[in-house]
LUMLOLUM-494748 format. One line per 8 residues: number of its first residue (from 1); for each residue x, y, z of C-alpha. Coordinates in steps of 0.2 Angstrom, whole numbers, plus 5000, padded with zeros to 4 digits. Layout:
BEGIN
NUM	X Y Z | ...
***
This chain:
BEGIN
1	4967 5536 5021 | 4958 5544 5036 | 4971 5556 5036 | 4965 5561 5019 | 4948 5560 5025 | 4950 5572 5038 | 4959 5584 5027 | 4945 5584 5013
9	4934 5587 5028 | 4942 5601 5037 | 4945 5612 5021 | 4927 5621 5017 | 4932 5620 4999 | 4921 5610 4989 | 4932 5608 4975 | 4946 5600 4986
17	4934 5590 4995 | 4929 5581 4978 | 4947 5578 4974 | 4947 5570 4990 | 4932 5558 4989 | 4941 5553 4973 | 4957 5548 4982 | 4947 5540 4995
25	4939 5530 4984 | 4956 5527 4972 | 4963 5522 4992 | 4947 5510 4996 | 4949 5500 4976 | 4967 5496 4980 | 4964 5489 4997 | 4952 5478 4989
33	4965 5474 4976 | 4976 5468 4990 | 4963 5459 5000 | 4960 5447 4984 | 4979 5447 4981 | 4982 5439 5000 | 4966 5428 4997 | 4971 5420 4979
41	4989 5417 4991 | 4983 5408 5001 | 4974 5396 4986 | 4990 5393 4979 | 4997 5386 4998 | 4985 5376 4999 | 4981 5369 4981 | 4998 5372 4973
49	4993 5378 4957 | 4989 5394 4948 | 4978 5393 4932 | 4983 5373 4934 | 5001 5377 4934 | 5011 5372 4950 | 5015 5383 4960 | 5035 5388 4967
57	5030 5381 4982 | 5022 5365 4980 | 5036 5356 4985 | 5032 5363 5003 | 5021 5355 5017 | 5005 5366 5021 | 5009 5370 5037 | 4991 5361 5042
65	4987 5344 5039 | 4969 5342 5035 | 4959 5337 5048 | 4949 5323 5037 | 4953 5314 5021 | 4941 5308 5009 | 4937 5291 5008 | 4935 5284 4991
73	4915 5284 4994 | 4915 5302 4998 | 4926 5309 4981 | 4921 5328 4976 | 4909 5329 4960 | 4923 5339 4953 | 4940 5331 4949 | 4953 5340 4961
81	4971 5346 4956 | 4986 5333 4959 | 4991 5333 4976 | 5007 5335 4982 | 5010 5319 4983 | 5010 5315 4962 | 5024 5329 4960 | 5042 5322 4956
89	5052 5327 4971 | 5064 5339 4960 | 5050 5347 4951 | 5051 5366 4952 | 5038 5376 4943 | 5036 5394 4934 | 5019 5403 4940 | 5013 5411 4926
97	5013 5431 4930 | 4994 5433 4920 | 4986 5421 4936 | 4992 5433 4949 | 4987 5450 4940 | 4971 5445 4934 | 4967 5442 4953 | 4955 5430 4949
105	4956 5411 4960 | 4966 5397 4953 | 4956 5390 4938 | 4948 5368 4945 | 4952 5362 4926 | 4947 5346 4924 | 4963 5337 4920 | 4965 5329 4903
113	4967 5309 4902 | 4984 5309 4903 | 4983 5318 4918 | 4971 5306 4925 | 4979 5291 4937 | 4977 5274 4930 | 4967 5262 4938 | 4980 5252 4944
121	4991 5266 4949 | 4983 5271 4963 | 4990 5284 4975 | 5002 5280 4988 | 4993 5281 5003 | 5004 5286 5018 | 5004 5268 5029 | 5009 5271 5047
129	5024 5261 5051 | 5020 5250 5065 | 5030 5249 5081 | 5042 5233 5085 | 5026 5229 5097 | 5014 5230 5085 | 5025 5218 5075 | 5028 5205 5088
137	5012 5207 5092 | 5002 5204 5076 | 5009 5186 5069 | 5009 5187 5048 | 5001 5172 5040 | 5018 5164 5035 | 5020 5167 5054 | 5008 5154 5060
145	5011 5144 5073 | 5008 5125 5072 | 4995 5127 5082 | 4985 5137 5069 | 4987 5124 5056 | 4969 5119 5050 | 4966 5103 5056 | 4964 5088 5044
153	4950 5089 5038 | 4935 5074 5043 | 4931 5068 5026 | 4949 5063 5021 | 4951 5045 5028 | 4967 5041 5039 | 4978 5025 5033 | 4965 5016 5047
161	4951 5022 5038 | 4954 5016 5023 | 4938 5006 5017 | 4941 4986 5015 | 4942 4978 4997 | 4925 4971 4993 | 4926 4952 4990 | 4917 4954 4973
169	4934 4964 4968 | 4949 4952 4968 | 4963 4962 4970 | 4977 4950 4975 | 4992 4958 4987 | 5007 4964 4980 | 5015 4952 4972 | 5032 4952 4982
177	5022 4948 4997 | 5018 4929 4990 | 5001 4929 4998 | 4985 4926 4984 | 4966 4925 4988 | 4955 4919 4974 | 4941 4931 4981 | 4953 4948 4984
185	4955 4945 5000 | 4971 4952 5009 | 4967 4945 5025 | 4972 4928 5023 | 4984 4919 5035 | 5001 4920 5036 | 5012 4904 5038 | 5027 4900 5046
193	5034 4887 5034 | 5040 4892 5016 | 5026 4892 5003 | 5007 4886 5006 | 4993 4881 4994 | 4973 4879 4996 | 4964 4869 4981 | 4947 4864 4982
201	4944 4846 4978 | 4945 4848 4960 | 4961 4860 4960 | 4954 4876 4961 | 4966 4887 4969 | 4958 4896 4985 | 4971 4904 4993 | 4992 4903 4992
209	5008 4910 5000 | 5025 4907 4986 | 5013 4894 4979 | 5028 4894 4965 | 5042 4893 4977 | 5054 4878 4974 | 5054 4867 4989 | 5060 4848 4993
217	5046 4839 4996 | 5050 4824 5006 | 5039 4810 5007 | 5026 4819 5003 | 5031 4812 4985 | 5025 4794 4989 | 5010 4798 4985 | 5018 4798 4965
225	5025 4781 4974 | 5008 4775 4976 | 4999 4782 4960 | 5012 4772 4948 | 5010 4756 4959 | 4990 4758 4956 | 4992 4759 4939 | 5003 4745 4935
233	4997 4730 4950 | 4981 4727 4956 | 4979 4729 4976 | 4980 4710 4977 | 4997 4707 4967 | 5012 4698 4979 | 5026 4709 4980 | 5040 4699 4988
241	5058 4708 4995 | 5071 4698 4986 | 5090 4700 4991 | 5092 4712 4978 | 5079 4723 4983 | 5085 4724 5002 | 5102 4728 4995 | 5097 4745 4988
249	5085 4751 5004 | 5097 4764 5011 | 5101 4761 5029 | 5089 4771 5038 | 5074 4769 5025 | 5072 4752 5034 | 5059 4760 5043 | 5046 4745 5043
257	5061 4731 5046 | 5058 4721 5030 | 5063 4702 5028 | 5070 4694 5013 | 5058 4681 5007 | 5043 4692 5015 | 5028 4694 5004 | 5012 4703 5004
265	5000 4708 4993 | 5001 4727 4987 | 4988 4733 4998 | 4999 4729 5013 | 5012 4738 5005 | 5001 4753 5003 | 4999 4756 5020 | 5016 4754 5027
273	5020 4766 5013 | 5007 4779 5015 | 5001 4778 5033 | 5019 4775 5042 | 5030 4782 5025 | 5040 4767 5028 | 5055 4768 5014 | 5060 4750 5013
281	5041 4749 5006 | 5044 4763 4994 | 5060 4753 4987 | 5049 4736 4988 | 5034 4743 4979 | 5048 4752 4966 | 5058 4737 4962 | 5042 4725 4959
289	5029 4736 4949 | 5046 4743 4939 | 5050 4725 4935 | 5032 4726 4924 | 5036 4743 4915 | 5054 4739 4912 | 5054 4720 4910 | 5065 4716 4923
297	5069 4717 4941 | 5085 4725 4949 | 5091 4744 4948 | 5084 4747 4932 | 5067 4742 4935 | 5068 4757 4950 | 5075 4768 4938 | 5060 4764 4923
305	5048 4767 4939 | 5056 4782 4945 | 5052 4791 4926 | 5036 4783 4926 | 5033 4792 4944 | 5038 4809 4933 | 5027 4805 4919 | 5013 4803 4932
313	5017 4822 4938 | 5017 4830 4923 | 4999 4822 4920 | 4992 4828 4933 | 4999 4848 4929 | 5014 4848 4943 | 5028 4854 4927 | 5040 4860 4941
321	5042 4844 4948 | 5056 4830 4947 | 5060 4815 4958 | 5075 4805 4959 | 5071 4791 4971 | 5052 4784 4975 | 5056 4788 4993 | 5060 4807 4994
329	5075 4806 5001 | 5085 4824 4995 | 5104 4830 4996 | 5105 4823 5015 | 5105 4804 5008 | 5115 4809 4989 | 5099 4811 4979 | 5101 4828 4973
337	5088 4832 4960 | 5073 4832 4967 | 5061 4846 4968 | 5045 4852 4968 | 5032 4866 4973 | 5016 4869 4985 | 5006 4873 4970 | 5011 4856 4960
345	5011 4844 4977 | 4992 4850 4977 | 4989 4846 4962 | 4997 4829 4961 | 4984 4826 4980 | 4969 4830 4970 | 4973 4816 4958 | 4978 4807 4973
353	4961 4807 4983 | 4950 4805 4966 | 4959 4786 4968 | 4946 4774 4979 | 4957 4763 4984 | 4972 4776 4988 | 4959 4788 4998 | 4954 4772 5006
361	4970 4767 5013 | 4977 4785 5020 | 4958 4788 5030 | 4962 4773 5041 | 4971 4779 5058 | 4977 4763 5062 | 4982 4747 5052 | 4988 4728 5056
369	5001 4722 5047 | 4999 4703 5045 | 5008 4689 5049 | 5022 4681 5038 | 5027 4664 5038 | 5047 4662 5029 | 5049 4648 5017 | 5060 4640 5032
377	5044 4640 5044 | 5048 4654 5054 | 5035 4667 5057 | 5038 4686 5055 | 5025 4695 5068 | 5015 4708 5060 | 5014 4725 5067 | 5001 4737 5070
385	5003 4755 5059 | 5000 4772 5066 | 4995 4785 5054 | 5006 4800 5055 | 4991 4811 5052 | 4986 4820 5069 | 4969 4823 5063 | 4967 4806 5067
393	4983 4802 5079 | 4976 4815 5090 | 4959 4821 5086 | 4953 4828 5105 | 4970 4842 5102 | 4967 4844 5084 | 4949 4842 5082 | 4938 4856 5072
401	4921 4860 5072 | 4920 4864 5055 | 4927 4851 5046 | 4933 4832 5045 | 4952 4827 5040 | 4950 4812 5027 | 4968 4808 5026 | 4983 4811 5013
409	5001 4813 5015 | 5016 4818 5029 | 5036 4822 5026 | 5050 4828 5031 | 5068 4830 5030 | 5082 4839 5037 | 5082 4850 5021 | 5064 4854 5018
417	5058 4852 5035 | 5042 4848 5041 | 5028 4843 5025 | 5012 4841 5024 | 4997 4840 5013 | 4981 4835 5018 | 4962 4832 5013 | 4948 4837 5024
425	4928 4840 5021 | 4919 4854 5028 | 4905 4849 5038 | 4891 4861 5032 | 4894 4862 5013 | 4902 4845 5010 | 4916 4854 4999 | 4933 4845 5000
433	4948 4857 5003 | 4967 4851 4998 | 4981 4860 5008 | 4999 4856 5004 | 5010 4866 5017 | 5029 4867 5016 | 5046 4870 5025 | 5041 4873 5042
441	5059 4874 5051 | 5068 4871 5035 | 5086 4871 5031 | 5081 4888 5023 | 5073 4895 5037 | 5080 4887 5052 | 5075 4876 5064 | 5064 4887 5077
449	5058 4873 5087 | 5042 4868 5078 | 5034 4852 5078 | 5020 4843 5071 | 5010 4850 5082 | 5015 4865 5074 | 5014 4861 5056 | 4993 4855 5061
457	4990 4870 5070 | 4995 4880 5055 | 4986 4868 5043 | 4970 4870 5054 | 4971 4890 5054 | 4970 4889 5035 | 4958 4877 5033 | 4947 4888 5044
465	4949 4903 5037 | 4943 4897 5019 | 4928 4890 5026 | 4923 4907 5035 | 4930 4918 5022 | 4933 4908 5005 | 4916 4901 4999
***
């Protein structure tokens, strides 16, 4: 073009230098032409459309990345062509030849709604891939370690935290643990024998442990022994021990030494019986008062007074009782169908103590047997008695300050071990409480070396904790 230019110049005709402006200015049009052609180029690298068509090479990287994307805050006014990025990989696009022509910038048409992403398909935005470092580094939540456990939270109560059962609730222990409280109380004492019961002095259960269980009950049956006697003879009535009579006292039943020919009146009777649980007695007693229910003396008179000692049990409510003999001898001396429970052996005592004359005779401590002049002139020496009832035996080791033993009745056997059921009074309220305890070193369970002492010890423990607990 400037070679032109000088020509038109050097040349002094006028008409040629016309023709030559005209070419100059053809020259200067088509430069411009080129100028927009390489500017509407470089549109198409960088958008990769023409007239909203893709262009050929939009399945190239621009050869710059920008220096700063967008946030979602910051999007244009205007909605921008698909990026790269929204192209399938294999699309290949046909430019069309009128965009490049008309030399006129790539048209921003606003893409229809088809065209516009969904929502919820958001553009994949390129997530750097982090390094092994990074990942070690940076734990994920299923990562935790136990360390970042949230701890427990305050308000949730640990086993130990669990609130007590109010008393106004009764809510009894599981039933397979044996253990009852009238009030709801799971706190009551445990026992080392077999089966428990606490009645107050009407026969209101307080507390129990296998109240239910079947047990023998040993002498502790005697007190049946002396209910019929009561019932048939007067305290006064002679009870004399004919040959017969010694002939049936088993050999060591003979626990007083009875005489034949000896009498005494039944009140003497009584206390060999309940305060020693002397079995020649029991048979004494037996054979004389059966003699009245049956009619006549001998083996059947026992026998008439031995169902009249059942009878008697199921009057005062003990239905899971039965009694063979009138001394309590079970399976070690023959007599095999004697049995009883805790609960019905309380129940027979509260019949028991609501007798004068019977609750009389067990709250002595001691007792002096008379004595007996034999029809041939000799003279049987009385004895003294000793209660077997260590409240009283031995009241500086097994005295309480919060109540008073007023008697009842001891046992025991090889079989059902060591028995007893006794009566006391508490000292503030004047309320009488009944405890029949059971089996302590059983044939069942074993003999562990308890003693009476042990048995009393146990019975005071209970007593005890109903007067505190069990109002």
């Amino acid at each position: 073009m400037v070679l032109v230019l000088k020509q038109g110049i050097n040349k002094k005709n006028g008409h040629k230098s016309v023709k030559s402006l005209r070419l100059l200015c053809l020259l200067a049009f088509t430069l411009c032409i080129m100028l927009a052609g390489c500017a509407k180029g470089n549109l198409i690298a960088e958008h990769g459309t023409i007239n909203g068509t893709p262009a050929p090479n939009a399945g190239k990287a621009p050869t710059e990345a920008p220096t700063e994307a967008p946030t979602p805050t910051e999007a244009p006014t205007e909605t921008p062509a698909p990026t790269e990025e929204l192209l399938p990989s294999d699309a290949t696009p046909t430019p069309t030849a009128s965009g490049i022509i008309e030399g006129t910038p790539a048209p921003t048409n606003t893409p229809t709604p088809a065209e516009v992403p969904s929502p919820t398909q958001e553009p994949v935005q390129d997530t750097p891939t982090p390094t092994p470092e990074e990942v070690t580094a940076t734990p994920t939540e299923a990562q935790a370690t136990p360390t970042e456990v949230p701890a427990t939270p305050t308000n949730t109560p640990t086993p130990t935290e669990v609130p007590a059962t109010p008393t106004n609730t009764p809510t009894p222990p599981p039933a397979q643990s044996g253990y009852y409280s009238r009030s709801g109380r799971t706190d009551i004492p445990t026992f080392v024998g077999l089966s428990y019961v606490v009645t107050d002095g009407n026969g209101n259960e307080i507390i129990s442990y296998n109240r239910d269980k079947q047990i023998y009950p040993a002498s502790t049956v005697k007190m049946l022994t002396a209910m019929v006697a009561i019932e048939y003879l007067n305290m006064s009535t002679p009870l004399t021990v004919t040959g017969e009579i010694k002939s049936m006292i088993p050999e060591d039943e003979w626990n007083y030494g009875v005489v034949e020919g000896q009498t005494f009146p039944l009140e003497v009777w009584l206390h060999m019986l309940l305060m020693e649980s002397c079995g020649d007695a029991a048979f004494v007693i037996a054979a004389n008062a059966g003699a009245v229910i049956a009619g006549g003396n001998g083996l059947g008179a026992v026998d008439a007074f031995v169902e009249e000692m059942n009878a008697t049990a199921k009057r005062c409510g003990a239905n899971s009782t039965h009694v063979d003999n009138p001394v309590g001898l079970d399976k070690g001396n023959g007599f095999m169908n004697i049995y009883s429970t805790a609960s019905d052996m309380a129940k027979i005592a509260v019949s028991f103590m609501k007798n004068d004359a019977l609750a009389a005779v067990v709250a002595n401590k001691e007792y002096t047997v008379p004595d007996y002049t034999l029809a041939d002139g000799t003279v049987v020496k009385g004895r003294k008695l000793m209660t077997s009832n260590y409240y009283y035996a031995e009241p500086e080791k097994y005295r309480s300050d919060k109540f008073t033993a007023i008697g009842t009745k001891s046992g025991a056997t090889d079989a059902a071990g060591l028995c007893y059921v006794a009566t006391v009074v508490e000292k503030v309220s004047g309320r009488k409480l009944i405890c029949a305890c059971f089996g302590i070193g059983s044939e069942e369970l074993g003999d562990k070396g308890y003693t009476r002492g042990t048995m009393f010890d146990e019975m005071t423990k209970i007593f005890e904790y109903c007067i505190d607990n069990e109002p």
